[in-house]
C-alpha positions as CSV (number, residue, x, y, z in Angstrom):
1,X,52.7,-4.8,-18.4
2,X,52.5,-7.9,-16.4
3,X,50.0,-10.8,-15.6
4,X,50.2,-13.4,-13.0
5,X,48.5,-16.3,-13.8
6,X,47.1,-18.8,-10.8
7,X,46.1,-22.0,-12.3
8,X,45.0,-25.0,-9.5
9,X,42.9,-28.4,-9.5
10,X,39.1,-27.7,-9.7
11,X,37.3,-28.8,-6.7
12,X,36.8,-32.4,-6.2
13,X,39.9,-33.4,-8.6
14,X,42.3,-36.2,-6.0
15,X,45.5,-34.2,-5.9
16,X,48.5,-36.8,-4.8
17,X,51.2,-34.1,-4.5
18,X,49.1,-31.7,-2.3
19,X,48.2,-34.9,-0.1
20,X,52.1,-36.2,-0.4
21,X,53.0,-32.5,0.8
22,X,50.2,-32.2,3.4
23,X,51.6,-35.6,5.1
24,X,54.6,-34.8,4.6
25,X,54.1,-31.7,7.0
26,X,52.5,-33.5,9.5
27,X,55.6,-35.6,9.9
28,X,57.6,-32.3,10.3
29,X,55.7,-31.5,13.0
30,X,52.9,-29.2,11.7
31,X,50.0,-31.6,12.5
32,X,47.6,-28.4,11.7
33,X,47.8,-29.1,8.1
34,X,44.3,-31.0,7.3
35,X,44.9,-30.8,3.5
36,X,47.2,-29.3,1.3
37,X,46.3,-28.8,-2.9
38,X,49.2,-27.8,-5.8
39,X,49.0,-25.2,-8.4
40,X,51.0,-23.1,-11.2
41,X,52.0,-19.8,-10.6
42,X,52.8,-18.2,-14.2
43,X,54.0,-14.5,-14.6
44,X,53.8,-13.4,-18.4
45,X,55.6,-10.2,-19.4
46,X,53.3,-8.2,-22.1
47,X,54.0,-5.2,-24.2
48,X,52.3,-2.4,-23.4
49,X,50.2,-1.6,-26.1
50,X,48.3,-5.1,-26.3
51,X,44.6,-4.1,-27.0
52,X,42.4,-7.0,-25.1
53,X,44.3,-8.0,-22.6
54,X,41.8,-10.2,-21.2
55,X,41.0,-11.8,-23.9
56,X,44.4,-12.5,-24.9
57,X,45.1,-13.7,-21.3
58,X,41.8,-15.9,-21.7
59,X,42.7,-17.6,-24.7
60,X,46.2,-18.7,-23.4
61,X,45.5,-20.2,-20.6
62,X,42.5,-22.1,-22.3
63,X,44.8,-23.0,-24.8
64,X,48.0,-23.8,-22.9
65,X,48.6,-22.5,-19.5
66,X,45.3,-24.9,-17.9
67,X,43.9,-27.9,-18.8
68,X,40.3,-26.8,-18.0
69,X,39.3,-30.1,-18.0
70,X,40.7,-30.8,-13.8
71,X,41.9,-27.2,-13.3
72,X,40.5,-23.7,-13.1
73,X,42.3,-20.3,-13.4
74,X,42.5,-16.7,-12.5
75,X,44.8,-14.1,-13.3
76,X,45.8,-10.3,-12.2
77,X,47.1,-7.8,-14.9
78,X,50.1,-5.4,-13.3
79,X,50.5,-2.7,-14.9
């Protein structure tokens, strides 16, 4: 089975690549961009017979996949 693991900046946090990136496109031309914010995209390949899933997913991205300090996460299992 599979996860996929979102992981961004919590609300409020400055994010200088997503505002780099979001001028960036305004100078290309796409001057409908207001703001722009950067984030993780992690897929994690599981075996199948993992009991908790969650709860296994939970603890790694508390203890390496997110600094929950600045960012938050969410994840969808794939089975």
């Amino acid at each position: 089975m599979k996860a996929k693991v979102y992981v961004t900046l919590k609300e409020g946090v400055l994010d200088p690549q997503g505002q780099a990136v979001a001028r960036a496109l305004g100078r290309l031309g796409f001057s409908e961009v207001q703001d722009a914010r950067i984030g993780k995209y992690i897929e994690v390949q599981l075996a199948d017979d993992v009991k908790d899933v969650e709860g296994h997913l939970k603890q790694m991205c508390e203890k390496l996949l997110a600094n929950t300090v600045i960012e938050e996460y969410r994840y969808e299992i794939v089975k």
